[in-house]
N, C-alpha and C positions, 0 to 999 in steps of 0.2 A: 438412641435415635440420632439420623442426622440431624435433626433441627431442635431449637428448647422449645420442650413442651410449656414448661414452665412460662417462659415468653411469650407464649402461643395465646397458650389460657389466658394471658394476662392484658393483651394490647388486646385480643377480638372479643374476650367476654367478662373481661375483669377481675377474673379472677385472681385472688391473691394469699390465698391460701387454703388448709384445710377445716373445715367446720363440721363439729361431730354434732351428728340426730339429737344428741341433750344441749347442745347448746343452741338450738334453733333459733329459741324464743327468745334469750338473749342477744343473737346477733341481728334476731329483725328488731329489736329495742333500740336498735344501733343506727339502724336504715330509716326505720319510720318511728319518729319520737312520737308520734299522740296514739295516745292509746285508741281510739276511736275508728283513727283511718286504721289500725295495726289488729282489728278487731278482727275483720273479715277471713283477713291470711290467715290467722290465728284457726279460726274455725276450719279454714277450706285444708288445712296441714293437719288438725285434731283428726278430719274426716278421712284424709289421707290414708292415717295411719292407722282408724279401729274400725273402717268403714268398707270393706269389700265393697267392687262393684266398680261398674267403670264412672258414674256420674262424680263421686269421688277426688279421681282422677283426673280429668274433665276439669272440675270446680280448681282443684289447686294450682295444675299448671297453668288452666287460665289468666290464675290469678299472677303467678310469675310473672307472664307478660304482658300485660296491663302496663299501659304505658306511664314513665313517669321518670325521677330521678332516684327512684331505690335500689335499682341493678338485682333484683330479685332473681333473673336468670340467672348470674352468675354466683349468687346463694345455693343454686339449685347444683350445681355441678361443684363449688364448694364441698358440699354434699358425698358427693362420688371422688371425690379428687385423688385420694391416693390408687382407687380402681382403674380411674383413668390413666392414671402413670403408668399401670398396673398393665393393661388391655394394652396403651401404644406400645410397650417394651415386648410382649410374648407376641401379640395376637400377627405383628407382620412378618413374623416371619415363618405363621406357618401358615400364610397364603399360596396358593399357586402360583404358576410364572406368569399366569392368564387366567382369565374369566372373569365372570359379573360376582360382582359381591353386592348383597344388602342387609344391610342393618338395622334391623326391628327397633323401635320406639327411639329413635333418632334425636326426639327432642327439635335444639335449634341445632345440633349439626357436629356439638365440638370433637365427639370420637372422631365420625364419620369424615371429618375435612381433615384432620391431625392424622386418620388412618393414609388416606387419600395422599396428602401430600411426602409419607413416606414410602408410598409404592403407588407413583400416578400412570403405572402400566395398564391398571388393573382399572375396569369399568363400575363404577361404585354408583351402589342404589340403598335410598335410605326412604324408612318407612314412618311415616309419623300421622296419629288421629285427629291432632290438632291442628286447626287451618293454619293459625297464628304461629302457632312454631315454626312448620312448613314455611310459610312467609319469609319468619326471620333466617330459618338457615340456608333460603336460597340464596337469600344478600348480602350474609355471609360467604356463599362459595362464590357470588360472583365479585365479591373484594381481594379475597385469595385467589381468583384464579381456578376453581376444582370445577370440574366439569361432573356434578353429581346429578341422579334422576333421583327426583322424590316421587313418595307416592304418598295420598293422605286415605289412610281407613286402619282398621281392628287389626291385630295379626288374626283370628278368630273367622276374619271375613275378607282379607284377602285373597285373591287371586292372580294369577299372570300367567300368560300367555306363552312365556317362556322362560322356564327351571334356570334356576341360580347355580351356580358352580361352589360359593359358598354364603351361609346365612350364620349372621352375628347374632347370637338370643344374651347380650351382655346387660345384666342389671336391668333386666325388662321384666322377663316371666313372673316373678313374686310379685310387682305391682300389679295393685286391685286386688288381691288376695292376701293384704296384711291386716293382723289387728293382736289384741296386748296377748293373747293366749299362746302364741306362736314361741317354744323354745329356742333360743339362740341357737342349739344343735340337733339336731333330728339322728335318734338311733335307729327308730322305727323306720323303713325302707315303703311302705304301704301307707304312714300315717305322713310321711313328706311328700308321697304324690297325691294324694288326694287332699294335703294341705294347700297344692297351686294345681291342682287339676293336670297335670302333667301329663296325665299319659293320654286325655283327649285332646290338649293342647299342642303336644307334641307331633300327632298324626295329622297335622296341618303340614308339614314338612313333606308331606306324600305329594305334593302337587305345586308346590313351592321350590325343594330343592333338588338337581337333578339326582337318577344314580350316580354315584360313587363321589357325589359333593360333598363336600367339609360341613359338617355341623359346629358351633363354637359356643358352648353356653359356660355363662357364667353369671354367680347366684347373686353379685354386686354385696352394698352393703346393708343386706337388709338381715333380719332373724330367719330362723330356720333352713342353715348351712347342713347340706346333706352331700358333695362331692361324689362318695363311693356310692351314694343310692343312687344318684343321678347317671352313673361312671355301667352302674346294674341295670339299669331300666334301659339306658340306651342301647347297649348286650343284648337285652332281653328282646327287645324291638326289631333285633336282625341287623343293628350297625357292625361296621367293623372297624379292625384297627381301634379302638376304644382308649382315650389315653388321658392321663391326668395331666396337668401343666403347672407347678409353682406347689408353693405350703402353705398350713396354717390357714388362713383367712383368705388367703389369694390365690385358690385355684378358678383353674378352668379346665372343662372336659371339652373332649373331641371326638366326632366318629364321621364314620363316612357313609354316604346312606347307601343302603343295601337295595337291588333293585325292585321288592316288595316290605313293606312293611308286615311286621308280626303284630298281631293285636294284642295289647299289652292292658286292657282297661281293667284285666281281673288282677293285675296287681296293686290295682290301688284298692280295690273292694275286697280281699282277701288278707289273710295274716300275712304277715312274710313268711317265708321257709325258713327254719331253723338255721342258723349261720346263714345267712341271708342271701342266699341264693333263691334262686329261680330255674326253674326245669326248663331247658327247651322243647319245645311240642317236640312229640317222637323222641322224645331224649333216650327211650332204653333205658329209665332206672330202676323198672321192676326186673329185669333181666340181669341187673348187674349187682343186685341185690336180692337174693330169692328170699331172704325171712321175711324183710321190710314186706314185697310183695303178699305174702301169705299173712300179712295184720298183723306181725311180729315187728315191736319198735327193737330198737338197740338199746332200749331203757331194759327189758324185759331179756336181754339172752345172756347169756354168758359173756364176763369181759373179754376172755381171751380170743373167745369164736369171732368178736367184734372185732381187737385187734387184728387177729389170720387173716379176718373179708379185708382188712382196712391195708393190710401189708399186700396180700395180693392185688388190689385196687390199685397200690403206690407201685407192684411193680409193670405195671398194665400202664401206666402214665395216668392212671383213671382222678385226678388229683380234684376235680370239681365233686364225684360222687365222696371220694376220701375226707372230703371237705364235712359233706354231707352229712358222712356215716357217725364222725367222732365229733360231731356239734357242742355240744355237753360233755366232751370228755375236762376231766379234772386231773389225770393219774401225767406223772411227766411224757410218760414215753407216749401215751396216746395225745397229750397237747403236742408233744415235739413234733408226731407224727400229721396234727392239724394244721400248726403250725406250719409246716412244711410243705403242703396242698397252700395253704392261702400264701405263700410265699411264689409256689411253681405257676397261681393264677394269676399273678402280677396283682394281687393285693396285698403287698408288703404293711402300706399303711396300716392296715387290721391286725397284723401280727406284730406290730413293736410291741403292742402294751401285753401282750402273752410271752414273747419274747424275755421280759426283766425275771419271768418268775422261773423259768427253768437255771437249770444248774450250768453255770459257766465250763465253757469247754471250748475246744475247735469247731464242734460241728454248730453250737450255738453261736459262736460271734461270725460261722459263716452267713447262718440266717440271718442273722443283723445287718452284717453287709450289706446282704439281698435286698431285704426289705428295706435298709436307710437308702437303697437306692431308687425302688420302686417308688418310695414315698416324696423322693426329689430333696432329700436331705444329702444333700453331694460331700458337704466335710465329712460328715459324721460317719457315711458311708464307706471314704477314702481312709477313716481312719481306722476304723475294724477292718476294713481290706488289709492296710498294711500290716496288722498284727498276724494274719493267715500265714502260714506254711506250705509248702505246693503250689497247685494250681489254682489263679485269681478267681472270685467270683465270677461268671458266665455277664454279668452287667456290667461291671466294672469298666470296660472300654466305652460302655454307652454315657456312665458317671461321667470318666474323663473328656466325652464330646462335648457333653453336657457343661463342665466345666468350661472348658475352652471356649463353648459359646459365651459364656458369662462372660467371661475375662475381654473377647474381643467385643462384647460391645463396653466394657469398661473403658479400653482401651479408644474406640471411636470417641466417648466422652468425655476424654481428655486426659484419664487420672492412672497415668502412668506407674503412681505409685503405690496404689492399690492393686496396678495386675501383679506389680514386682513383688509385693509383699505375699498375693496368693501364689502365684507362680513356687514361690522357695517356701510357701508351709508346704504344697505337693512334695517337693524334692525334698524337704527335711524328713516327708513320713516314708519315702521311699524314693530312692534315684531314678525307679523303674517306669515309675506312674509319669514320666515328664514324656509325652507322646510331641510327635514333629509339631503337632500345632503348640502344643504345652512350650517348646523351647523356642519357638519363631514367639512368642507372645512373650518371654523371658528376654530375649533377646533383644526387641523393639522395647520394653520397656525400660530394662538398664541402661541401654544406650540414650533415649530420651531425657534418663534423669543425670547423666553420665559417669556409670557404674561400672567402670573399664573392667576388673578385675571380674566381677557376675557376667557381663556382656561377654568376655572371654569364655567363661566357664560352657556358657550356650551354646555360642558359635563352634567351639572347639566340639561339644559332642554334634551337632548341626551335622559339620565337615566332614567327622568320623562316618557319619551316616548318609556321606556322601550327596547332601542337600545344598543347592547352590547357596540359599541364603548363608550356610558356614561360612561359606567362602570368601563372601562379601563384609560379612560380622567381623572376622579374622583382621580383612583388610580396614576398615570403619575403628576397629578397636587401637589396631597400630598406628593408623594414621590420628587419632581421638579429635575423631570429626563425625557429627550425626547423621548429616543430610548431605544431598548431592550440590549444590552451592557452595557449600564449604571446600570443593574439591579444587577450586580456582586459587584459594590460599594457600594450598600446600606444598611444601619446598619438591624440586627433580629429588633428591636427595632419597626423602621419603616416603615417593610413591616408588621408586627403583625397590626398597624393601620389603614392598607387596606385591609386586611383579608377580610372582609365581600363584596368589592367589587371587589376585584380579587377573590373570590371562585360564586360569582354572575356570573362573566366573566364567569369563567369556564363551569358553570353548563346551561350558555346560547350557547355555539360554543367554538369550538375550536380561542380561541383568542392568538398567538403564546404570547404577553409579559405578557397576564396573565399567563399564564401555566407555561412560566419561573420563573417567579416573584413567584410564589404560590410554582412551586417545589425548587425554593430557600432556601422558606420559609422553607419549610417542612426539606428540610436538614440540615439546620440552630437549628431546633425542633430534628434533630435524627431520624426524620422519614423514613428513607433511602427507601424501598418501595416505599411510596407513592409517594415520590421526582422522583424517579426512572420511575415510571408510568409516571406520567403529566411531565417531560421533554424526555420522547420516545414521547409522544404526540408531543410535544411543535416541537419535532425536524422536523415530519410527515410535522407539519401544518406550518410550517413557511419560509417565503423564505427570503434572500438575508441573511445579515450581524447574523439576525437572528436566524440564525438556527446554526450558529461556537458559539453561543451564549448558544443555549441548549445545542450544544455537547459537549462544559468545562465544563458547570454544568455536566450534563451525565458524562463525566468520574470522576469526582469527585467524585460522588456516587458510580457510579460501582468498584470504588477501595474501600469503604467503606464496599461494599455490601460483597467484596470477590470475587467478577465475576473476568474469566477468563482474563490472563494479555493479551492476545491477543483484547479480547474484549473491553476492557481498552484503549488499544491502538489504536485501531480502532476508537475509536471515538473521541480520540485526531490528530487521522491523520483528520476526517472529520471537525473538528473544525479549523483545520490550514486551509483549502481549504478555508473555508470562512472568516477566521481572521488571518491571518500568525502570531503563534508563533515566541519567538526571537530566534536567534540562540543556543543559552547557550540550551534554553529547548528542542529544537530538537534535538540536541546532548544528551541531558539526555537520551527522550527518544526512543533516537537511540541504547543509550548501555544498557536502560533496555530490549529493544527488543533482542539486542543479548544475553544476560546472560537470556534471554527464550528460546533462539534457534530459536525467529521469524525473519529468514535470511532479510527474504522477509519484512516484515516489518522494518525491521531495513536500506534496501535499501532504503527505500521510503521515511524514512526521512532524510535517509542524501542526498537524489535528492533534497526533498524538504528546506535542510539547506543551498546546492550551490544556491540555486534558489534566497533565502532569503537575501544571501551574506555573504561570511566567514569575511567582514570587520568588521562586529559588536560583531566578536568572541571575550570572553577575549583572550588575549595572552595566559597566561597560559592554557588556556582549548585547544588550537593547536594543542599540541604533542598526549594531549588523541583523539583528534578528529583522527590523524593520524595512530596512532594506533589501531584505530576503522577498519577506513578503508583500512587498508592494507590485512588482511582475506577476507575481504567484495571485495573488488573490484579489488585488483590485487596491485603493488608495483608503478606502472607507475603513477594510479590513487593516492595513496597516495603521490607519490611525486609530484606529479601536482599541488595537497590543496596545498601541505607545502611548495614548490614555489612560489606560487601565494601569501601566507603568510607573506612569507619574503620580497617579494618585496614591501610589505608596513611598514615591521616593520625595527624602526632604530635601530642599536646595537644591532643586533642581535646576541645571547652568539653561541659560537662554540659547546654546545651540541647541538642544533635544526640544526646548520650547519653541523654536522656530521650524523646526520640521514639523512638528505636531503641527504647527499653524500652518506650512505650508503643503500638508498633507490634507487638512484640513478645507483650503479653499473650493474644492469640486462642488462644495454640499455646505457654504456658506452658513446658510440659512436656519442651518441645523445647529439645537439647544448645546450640543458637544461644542463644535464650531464656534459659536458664539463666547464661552468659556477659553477655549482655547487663544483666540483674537484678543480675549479681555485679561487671561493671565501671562501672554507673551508682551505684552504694551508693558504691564505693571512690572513684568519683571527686568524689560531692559529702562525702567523708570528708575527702580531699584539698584541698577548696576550704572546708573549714569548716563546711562543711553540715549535719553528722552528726546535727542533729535531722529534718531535711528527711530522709537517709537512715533515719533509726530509724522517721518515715511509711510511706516505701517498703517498708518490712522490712514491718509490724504489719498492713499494707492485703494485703501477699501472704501474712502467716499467717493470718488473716481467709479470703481464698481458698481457701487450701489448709493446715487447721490439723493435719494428718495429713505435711504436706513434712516431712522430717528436715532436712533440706538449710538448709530457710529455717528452722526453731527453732532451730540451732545459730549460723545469722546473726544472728537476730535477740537471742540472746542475747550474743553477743560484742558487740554493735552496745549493748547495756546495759553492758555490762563497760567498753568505749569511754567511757561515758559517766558510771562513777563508780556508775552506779546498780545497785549490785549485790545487792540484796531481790530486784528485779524480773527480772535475770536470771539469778537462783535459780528467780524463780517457771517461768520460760521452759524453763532445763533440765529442771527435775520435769516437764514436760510433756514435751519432749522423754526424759527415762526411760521415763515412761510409755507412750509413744506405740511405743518402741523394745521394748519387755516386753510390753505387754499386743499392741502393734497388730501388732508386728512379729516379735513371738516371738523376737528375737535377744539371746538371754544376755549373749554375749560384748558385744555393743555396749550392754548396760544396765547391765553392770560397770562401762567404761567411763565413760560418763555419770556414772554415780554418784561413781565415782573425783572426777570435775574437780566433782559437787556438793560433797563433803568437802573437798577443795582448797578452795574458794571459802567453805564453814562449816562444819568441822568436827565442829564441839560440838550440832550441830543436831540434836534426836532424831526428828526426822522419819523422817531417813537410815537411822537405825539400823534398824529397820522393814521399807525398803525391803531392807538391805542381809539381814537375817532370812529375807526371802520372797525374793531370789536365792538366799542357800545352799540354802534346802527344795528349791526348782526345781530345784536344780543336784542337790542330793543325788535326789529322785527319777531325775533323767536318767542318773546315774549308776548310779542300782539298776538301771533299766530296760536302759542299753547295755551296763552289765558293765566299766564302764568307771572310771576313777579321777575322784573329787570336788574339779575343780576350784576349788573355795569351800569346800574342809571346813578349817573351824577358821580361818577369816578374820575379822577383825576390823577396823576403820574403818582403825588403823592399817597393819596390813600391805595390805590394799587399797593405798591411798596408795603403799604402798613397792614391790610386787609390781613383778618385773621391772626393778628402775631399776639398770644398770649402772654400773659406776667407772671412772674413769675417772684419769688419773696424769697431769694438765696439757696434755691435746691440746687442740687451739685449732679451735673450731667460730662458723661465721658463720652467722647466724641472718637471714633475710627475712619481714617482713611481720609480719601479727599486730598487734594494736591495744595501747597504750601500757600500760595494764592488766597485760595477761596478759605482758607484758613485765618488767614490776614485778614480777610475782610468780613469774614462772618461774624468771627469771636467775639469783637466789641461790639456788635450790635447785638449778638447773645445778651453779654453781660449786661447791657443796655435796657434788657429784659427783664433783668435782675436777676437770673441765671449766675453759677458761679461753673468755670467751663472747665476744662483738661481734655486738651483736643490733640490727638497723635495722628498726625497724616502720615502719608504713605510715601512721601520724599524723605523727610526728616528719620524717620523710625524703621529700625531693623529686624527681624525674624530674634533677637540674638536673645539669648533669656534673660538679659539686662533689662532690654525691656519689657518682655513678658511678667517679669516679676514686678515693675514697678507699678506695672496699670495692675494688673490681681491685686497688690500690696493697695492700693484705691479704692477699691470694688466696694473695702468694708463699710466707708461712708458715703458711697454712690446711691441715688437715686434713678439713674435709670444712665442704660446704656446705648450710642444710636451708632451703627456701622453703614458706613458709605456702601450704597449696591455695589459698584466696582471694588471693592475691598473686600467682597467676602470669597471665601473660600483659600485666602491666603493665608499663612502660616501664624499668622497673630489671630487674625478673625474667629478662629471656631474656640482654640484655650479657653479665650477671653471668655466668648457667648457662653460656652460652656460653665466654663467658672461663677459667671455673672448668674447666670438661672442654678445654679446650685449655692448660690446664696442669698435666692431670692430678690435679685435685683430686675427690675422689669430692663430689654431687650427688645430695639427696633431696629428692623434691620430698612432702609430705605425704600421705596418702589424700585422699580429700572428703570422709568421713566424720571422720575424726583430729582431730576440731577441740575450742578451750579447752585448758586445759592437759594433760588427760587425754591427749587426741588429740596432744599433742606431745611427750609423758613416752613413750607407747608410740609414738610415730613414734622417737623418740631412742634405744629400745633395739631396735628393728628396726636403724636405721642404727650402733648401737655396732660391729660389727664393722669393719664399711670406715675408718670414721673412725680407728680403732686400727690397722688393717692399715697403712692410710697414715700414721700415724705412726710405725711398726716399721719400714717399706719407707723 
């Protein structure tokens, strides 16, 4: 199959293996542990299987899909599982090229969708009595994608409007007609059809499938395996073309429907015929038999006279009445003579086990031949073939088709080393039996496994027999290369050596590795033309990996040639489609496209370089790539690459961080943006920069002198820098912006708090702090509510809310040197015991990462500055910290100066103390 079955089953119905009919009850003990709910199944599966009838049936698969967590569907096709393997491997490929196909008791779908998706040419109808099934395998095919019609009723009482081309009766027909008396094999031909009603159930196919439609039955896994009855009945019914498919346990019959059916119902109410045949209406066997006719059996005449009728019959072709006549024969020459009719009717399988008793000879291991091969025993066949003398058995080429199917769909499923191994038992029982398909499947698989000296052996008769693939084999072997990719590593030297049989290839078909390999060559020689020619060819005729194959070569030349850069590039974009270029080369030729002016071109490979992944860009090739795309796509778009960029590169220098920032300003506002602004400051903070960052700051409050965001930056960034008048003057802005602009009390408190932090004795403050309580007191008369600022004064501000703390040990991230100085002892002040790494003092380098981890062990809680996270210490840390259980705060964005860390530190007082109690 192209696609796993096995996968298939397993992600849409969960299936996960095979479960045999005796282990039922134990694998629902698996599913549903109380006996109680497991009672029901129990029953509705006993009734199943000793209860004819459709209610039965009805009752059990109900029960399957009954909603729940037991996957009881997928028990159920457990059930079937190896048939199913069984059915997807034969059953597609003896579909037509066209027409409606339906599939009797459908279930929820798995044949039906898994048939579908390896031949979705083909119009598929599937029939099922249960609503609920119907249900689930519409929502099945519409997950996959299958475009199937269901129908819900009996096969017994369907109808339609318009005949099927072909009808699947797989593992259907015996349900509702099982119970314990049923032999696992049926000899009797009359006691198997009328053990599933066959031959009235059958003639439902009268108005169902059209003339000359495909019938497909198969008896699944249930008891009462009858193939050659089934193989006779449909014979007898007026099918044609009548054929068996597979061995053992896994056949399937075939017929085509004949444009009136025969009434076939008196072979179920009737004995069978002797050697179990059935007369066709008008057969002529009183005529072709004059004793039999006159109430004379062949029991009652002479043997010899029986022989004479039975010799002249064989030489008449008469091989069904011969069949007939020596039913009961015992004596050799009259079984060999039976024998020999059930052989010429293509029922080999009947005659193996008569076969072992005659006496060993030529004409015996021919009939074995015969029959191992009607019976689809293909080795065993091949091997009594090869022991013959003269002329092969008359099947024997059907054997080796036969074979070869096998082997090429081995060959699809990957296992190279199973065709090669059957491929050389053919040729070891005979050099003769290796047919042009037998050595191309020889050839493809030594070479696959790279078996130079076999693959030689192939190709070399291939060639002799004047087949292109020789020719190509020959070349492949010398050069000991598999595929047409490989054609690009090989020396001028060594293709000059195959010349004569890569220009043979040529001049016989289009063979896509010779035409590469050849126009290789030629460009390898300067011949740029002719290079040019046979890889436009190569490109025409070849498919898959193949043809991204020609089109490198292709542009190779056509820059040689002088052809236009568009052209050029056109078939380096068709060459990525089937080979994906590395990033580096898409980017080249993304900017030769633009210094052509090909816009559109030059889009298409930088679609196709995000595709690819900007991880495997060099570094340095970034900023060009960024560059590229900021014309091309817009500013948003280049800062998006150059983001995504950095978030994988470490130490990132503050030129790439300045373009992201200044790619960045169009869309300010934006949570990217915002990042960007806040790790370009930190980082020329980091490189010493910090008046170049306090720039950055004063030009974005400028911008936007309303941000909260950037006032409270841009003051810490003065704090940083000693100069603490000026980011006094920044907070007062910032208070006022948060009071009057913003209306938020709570956050003007706040502010204010880390103004008197910073100058205390300043009567400005006092002022402010005057026209919060009035505020506060109106809000409170207004909501009815308590005054949170009655009777506050500069001092208790300052002190409101700041918890105590009895020696817990807190580690402190980020925050500028300053606000460092001035927190810490009022921490400890707390009682707190502190280890505080800001973000001036402390480096990326794993000195210090290891010293704070090395901490961690007797930390009680961890608190990172909002502007500090996402920088190269920040996440280890956090990381490390919650992997040893240590509780982790990370700031608000708003919490910022000391204010913003006094009340981030009594939000987090509880954890920190809990985890020091615990």
């Amino acid at each position: 199959m192209d696609f796993d079955l096995k996968r298939y089953l397993r992600e849409r119905y969960q299936v996960t293996g095979v479960v045999a009919p005796g282990r039922f009850e134990s694998e629902l003990a698996k599913r549903i542990g109380t006996p109680k709910k497991r009672k029901p199944v129990l029953a509705a599966w006993q009734a199943y299987l000793n209860r004819p009838g459709r209610e039965a049936l009805r009752s059990f698969y109900g029960r399957t899909l009954e909603p729940g967590p037991h996957r009881l569907e997928s028990l159920v096709y457990a059930l079937h599982y190896p048939f199913l393997q069984f059915y997807a491997r034969v059953v597609p490929e003896l579909l037509p090229a066209a027409g409606r196909v339906l599939e009797v008791g459908a279930y929820t779908g798995a044949l039906v969708h898994a048939l579908a998706l390896e031949r979705p040419e083909l119009e598929w109808h599937a029939l099922e009595p249960l609503p609920e099934a119907v249900a689930r395998g519409q929502a099945v095919g519409r997950e996959l994608g299958v475009e199937a019609t269901w129908h819900t009723a009996w096969w017994e009482e369907f109808e339609t409007d318009e005949p099927f081309d072909v009808v699947l009766l797989l593992s259907v027909l015996p349900e509702g007609y099982l119970h314990t008396g049923l032999p696992a094999e049926f000899d009797d031909d009359a006691a198997f059809y009328r053990a599933f009603a066959l031959c009235e159930r059958l003639e439902r196919l009268a108005g169902v499938l059209r003339p000359g439609g495909l019938v497909v039955y198969g008896h699944g896994p249930f008891l009462g395996k009858h193939p050659a009855g089934m193989a006779r009945l449909l014979a007898s019914m007026g099918y044609e073309a009548v054929e068996r498919h597979g061995s053992g346990d896994y056949v399937i019959v075939t017929g085509r429907q004949p444009e009136r059916l025969r009434d076939a119902r008196a072979h179920g109410r009737s004995a069978v015929v002797e050697g179990g045949t059935q007369q066709a209406a008008g057969g002529g066997r009183a005529e072709a038999s004059p004793p039999a006719a006159s109430g004379q059996s062949a029991e009652d005449r002479d043997g010899e006279d029986v022989m004479a009728e039975a010799r002249a019959l064989a030489g008449q072709g008469r091989w069904r009445e011969v069949e007939a006549l020596l039913a009961r024969a015992h004596e050799e020459e009259a079984l060999r003579l039976r024998l020999r009719a059930l052989v010429e009717l293509g029922r080999g399988s009947e005659a193996l086990e008569g076969l072992g008793r005659l006496t060993p000879g030529p004409d015996t291991l021919r009939l074995r031949a015969r029959a191992y091969a009607q019976a689809g025993r293909d080795e065993e066949a091949l091997r009594a073939a090869a022991q013959l003398d003269g002329e092969p058995p008359p099947e024997l080429e059907t054997v080796l088709a036969r074979f070869a199917e096998k082997l090429f769909r081995e060959l699809r499923a990957g296992r190279p080393s199973e065709v090669s191994r059957r491929v050389e038992f053919a040729e070891d029982l005979s050099p003769g039996f290796l047919t042009r398909e037998l050595l191309y499947l020889g050839l493809d698989a030594a070479l696959a496994q790279g078996l130079w000296a076999r693959a030689e052996r192939y190709a070399r008769r291939l060639y002799e027999r004047g087949e292109l693939s020789g020719a190509v084999g020959l070349a492949l072997v010398q050069l000991r290369i598999r595929e047409v990719d490989e054609v690009e590593r090989v020396d001028r030297s060594a293709l000059e050596e195959v010349e004569p049989y890569l220009t043979d290839a040529v001049a016989r078909g289009e063979e896509p590795l010779a035409l590469v390999a050849l126009g290789r060559l030629r460009f390898e020689q300067g011949r740029y033309q002719e290079a040019r020619r046979l890889l436009e060819q190569a490109a025409r005729a070849a498919k898959g990996t193949a043809v991204g194959a020609a089109y490198r070569l292709l542009a190779e030349v056509l820059e040689h040639v002088e052809a236009p850069l568009a052209t050029v590039l056109g078939a380096h974009k068709r060459a990525h489609a089937f080979r994906p270029y590395a990033p580096s080369r898409l980017l080249e030729l993304a900017e030769r496209a633009v210094a052509a002016g090909e816009e559109v071109l030059a889009r298409e490979f930088l679609g196709a370089l995000r595709e690819t992944g900007l991880a495997e860009l060099p570094r340095e090739r970034t900023a060009d790539l960024v560059r590229l795309i900021e014309p091309l796509e817009g500013a948003w778009e280049a800062f998006r690459v150059l983001w995504d960029a950095l978030a994988h590169t470490e130490d990132a220098p503050p030129e790439m961080l300045a373009q992201a920032y200044r790619l960045s300003r169009p869309f300010a506002a934006a949570e990217e943006a915002e990042q960007a602004l806040a790790v370009y400051v930190s980082a020329l903070n980091q490189h010493g920069r910090a008046e170049e960052a306090l720039a950055v700051l004063k030009a974005e409050v400028e911008r936007r002198p309303h941000a909260l965001g950037l006032l409270f930056d841009l003051a810490e960034q003065y704090e940083r820098l000693g100069r603490f008048g000026e980011a006094q003057e920044v907070w007062k802005r910032a208070l006022e912006s948060a009071y009057y602009r913003e209306k938020d009390l709570e956050l003007a408190r706040e502010v204010l708090r880390n103004l008197l932090f910073l100058n205390p004795h300043d009567p400005e403050l006092e002022l402010y702090l005057s026209e919060l309580k009035a505020t506060s007191a109106k809000l409170a008369e207004l909501e009815a509510a308590p005054d949170a600022l009655a009777g506050q004064t500069a001092e208790s501000v300052m002190a409101t809310g700041l918890p105590r703390f009895s020696g817990e040990y807190l580690i402190v991230l980020g925050g500028h040197t300053q606000l460092r100085s001035r927190l810490k002892p009022r921490l400890e002040e707390l009682g707190l015991k502190v280890d505080w790494f800001d973000s001036d003092s402390t480096t990326a380098a794993r000195e210090s990462l290891r010293r704070i981890q090395s901490r961690l062990a007797r930390a009680h809680g961890v608190m990172i500055v909002s502007s500090y996270v996402g920088h190269d210490l920040s996440e280890p840390v956090r990381a490390e910290a919650l992997a040893r259980g240590v509780p982790v705060y990370i700031t608000p964005g708003r919490a910022r100066g000391v204010t913003g860390l006094v009340r981030a530190l009594a939000e987090f007082a509880p954890e920190i103390i809990k985890k020091a109690i615990g």
